[in-house]
C-alpha positions as CSV (number, residue, x, y, z in Angstrom):
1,X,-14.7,-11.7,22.3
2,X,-11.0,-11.8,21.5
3,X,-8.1,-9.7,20.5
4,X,-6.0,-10.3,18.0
5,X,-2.4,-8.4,18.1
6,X,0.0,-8.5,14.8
7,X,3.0,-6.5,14.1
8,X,4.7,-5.8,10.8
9,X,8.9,-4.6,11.0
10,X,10.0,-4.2,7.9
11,X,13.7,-3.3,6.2
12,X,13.1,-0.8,3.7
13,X,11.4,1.7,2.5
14,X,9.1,4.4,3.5
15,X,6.5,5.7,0.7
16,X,3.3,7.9,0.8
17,X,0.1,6.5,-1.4
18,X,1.2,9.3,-3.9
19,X,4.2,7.7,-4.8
20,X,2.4,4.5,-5.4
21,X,-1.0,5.1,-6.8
22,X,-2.5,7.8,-8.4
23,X,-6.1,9.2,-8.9
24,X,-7.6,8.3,-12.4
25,X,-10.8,8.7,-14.3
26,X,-11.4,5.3,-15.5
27,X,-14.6,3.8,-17.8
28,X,-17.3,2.9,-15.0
29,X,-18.6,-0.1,-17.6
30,X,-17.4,-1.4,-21.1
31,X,-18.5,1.6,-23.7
32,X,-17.5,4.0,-26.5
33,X,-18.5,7.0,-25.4
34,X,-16.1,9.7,-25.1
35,X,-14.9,11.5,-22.3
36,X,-16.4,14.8,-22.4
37,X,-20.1,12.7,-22.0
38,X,-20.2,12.2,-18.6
39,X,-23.7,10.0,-19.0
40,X,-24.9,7.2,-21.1
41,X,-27.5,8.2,-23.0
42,X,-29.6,5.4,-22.9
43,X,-29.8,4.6,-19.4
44,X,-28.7,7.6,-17.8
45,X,-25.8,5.7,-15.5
46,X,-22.5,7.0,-15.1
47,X,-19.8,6.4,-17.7
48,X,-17.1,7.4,-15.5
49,X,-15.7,6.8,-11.9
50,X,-12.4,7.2,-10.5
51,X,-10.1,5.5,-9.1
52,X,-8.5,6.2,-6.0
53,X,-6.0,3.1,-6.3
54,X,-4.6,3.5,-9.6
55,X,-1.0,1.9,-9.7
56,X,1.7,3.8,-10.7
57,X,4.2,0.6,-11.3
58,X,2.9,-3.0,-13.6
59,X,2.6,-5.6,-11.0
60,X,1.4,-3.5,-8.4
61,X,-2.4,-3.7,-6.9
62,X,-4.4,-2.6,-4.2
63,X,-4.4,-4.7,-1.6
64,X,-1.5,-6.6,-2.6
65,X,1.3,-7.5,0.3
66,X,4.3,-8.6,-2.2
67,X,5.7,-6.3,-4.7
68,X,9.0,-6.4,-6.9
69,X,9.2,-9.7,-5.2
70,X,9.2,-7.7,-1.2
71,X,7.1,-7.5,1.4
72,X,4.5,-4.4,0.9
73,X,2.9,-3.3,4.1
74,X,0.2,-0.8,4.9
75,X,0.6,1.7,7.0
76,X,-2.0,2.8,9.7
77,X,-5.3,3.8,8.3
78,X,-6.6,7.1,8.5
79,X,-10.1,7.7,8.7
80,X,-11.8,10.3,6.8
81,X,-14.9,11.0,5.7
82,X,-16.6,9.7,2.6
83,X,-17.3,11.5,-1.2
84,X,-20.7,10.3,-0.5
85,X,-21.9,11.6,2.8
86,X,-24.4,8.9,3.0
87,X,-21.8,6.3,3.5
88,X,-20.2,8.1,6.4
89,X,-16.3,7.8,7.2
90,X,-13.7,5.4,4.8
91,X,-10.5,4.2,6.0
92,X,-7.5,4.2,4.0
93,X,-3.6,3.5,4.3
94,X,-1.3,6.5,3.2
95,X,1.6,5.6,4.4
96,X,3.7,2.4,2.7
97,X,6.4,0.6,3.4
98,X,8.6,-2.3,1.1
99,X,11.1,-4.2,2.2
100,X,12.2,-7.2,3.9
101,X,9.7,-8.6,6.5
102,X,9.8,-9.9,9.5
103,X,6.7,-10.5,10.6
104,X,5.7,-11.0,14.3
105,X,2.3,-12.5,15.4
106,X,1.1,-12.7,18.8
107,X,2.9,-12.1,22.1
108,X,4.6,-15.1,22.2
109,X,7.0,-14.9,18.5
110,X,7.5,-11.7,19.8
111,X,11.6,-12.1,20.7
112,X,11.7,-12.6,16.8
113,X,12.0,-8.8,16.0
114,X,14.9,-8.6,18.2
115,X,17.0,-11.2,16.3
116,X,17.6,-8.6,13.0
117,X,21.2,-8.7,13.0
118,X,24.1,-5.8,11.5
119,X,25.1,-8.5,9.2
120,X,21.2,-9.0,7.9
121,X,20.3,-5.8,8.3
122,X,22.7,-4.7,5.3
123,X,22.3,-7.5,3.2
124,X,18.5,-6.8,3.8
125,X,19.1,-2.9,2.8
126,X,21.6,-4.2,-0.2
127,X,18.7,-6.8,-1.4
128,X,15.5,-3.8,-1.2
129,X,18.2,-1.1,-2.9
130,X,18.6,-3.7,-5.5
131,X,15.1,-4.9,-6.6
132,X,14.2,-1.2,-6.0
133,X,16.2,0.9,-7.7
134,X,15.4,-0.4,-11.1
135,X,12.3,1.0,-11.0
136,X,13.4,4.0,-9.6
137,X,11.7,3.7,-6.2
138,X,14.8,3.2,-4.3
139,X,15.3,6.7,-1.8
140,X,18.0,6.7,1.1
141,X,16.4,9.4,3.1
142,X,13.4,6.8,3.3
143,X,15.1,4.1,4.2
144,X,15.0,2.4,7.8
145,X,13.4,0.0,10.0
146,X,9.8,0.7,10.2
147,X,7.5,-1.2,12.7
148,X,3.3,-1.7,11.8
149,X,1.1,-2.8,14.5
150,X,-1.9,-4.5,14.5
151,X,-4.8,-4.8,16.3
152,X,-7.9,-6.2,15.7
């Protein structure tokens, strides 16, 4: 049995799941029902779920670790437990960060996080503030160097 130790610092910023993803009721299989039916009547299945994970921005997925061409990066999970009681506890990432990378894996790249520079430092901040503020995502207050670690 092994451990396996990652860690994530990123130059950018800081974003909670709300500002990313929104909760939707979305068609749980192809049909024309409308919304106010909430069962099909032929086979008595569901005609509506929702999504959690719903993106608020084209291009943008669950589970995805690149957006508006940076590096997205989950935050801790939090455990919680499940709608359905039967399935027990779900773990999901609230907090978000998009930026600049710079990845570290294992203990011994691990002098590589100590090598971000003044110099890249704002040209990473002037690069995020630039894809990011098209889209309207870009937030000074939120802006830093944020550090993800890893261990599975």
């Amino acid at each position: 049995m092994s451990i396996t130790v990652a860690c994530d610092t990123v130059v950018g910023i800081k974003f909670e799941k709300k500002d990313l993803f929104e909760i939707k009721t979305v068609k749980a299989f192809n049909h024309n029902y409308p919304e106010t039916m909430k069962f099909c009547p032929e086979t008595g299945k569901k005609l509506w779920s929702i999504d959690k994970w719903s993106a608020k921005f084209p291009g943008l997925e669950r589970g995805d670790d690149r957006f508006a061409g940076l590096k997205l990066v989950n935050g801790p999970n939090v455990y919680k437990k499940n709608d359905e009681s039967t399935y027990g506890f779900e773990s999901d990432p609230e907090t978000f960060y998009i930026g600049k990378s710079f990845q570290t894996n294992g203990y011994q790249d691990d002098k590589r996080v100590s090598l971000i520079t003044e110099k890249a430092l704002a040209e990473s901040k002037a690069e995020v503030k630039e894809k990011l503020e098209p889209l309207g995502l870009w937030d000074e207050k939120n802006f830093g160097v944020w550090t993800v670690l890893y261990i599975g």
